[in-house]
C-alpha distance (Angstrom), angle and dihedral (degrees) to the residues before:
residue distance angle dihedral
X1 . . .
X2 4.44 . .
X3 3.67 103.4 .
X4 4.19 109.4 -172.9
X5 4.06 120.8 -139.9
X6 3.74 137.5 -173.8
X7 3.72 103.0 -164.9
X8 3.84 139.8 30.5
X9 4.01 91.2 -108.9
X10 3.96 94.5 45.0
X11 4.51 77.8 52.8
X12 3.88 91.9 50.9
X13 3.86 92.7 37.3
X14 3.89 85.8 56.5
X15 3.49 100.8 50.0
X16 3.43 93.5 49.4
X17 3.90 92.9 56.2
X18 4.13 79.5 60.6
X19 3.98 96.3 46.0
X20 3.81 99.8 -102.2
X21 4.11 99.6 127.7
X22 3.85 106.6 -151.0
X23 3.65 149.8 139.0
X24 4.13 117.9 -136.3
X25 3.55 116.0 -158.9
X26 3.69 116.2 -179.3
X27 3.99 116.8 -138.5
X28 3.56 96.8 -166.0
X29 4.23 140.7 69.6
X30 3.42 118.2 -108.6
X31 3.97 151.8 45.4
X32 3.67 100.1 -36.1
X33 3.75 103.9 -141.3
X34 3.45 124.7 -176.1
X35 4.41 156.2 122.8
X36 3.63 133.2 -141.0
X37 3.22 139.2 -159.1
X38 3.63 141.0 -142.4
X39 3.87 123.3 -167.6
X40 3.56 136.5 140.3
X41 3.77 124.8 79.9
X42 4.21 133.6 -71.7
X43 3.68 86.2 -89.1
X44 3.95 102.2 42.8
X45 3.80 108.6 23.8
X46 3.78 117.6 -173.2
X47 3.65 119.4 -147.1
X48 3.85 126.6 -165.3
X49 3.70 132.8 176.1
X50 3.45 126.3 -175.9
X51 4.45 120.2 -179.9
X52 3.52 136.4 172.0
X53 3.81 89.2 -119.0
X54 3.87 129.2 89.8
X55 3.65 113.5 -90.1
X56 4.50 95.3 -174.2
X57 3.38 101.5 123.3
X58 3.61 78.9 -170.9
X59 3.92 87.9 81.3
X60 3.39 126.1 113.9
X61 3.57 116.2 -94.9
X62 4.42 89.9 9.1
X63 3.47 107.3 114.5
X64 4.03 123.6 -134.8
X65 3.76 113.9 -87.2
X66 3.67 125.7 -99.3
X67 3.96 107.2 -104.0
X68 3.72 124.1 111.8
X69 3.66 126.2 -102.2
X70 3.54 95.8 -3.4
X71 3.56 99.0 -51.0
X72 4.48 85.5 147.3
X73 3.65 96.1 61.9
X74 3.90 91.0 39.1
X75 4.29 81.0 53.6
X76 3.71 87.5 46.7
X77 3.68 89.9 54.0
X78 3.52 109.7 54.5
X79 4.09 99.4 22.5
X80 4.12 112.4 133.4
């Protein structure tokens, strides 16, 4: 499944609709322009979201991600 979105709440609306309760707040300016994709099976789903905008938390002024103990930088690590 590739659902398309324009905006951060159109992303969180749509993830909802699949069972994935979130808020998506985007950091940067701009058109937020982006797809994910949902895969997997009921017992492992696979999530991936790609957007035009910069995902570096390592920006200045981005803050860090919300995952415990460094669960972000792990993700960073070993995305495909």
């Amino acid at each position: 499944m590739e659902v398309a979105f324009h905006s951060a709440p159109c992303l969180s609306n749509s993830l909802q609709a699949v069972g994935f309760e979130m808020d998506v707040t985007q950091l940067s300016r701009g058109r937020l322009e982006g797809t994910f994709r949902l895969g997997g099976s009921g017992k492992l789903p696979v999530l991936s979201i790609q957007t035009n905008a910069e995902t570096d938390p390592a920006q200045p002024g981005a803050s860090r991600s919300q995952l415990p103990g460094g669960a972000a930088d792990h993700w960073r690590q070993h995305r495909a």
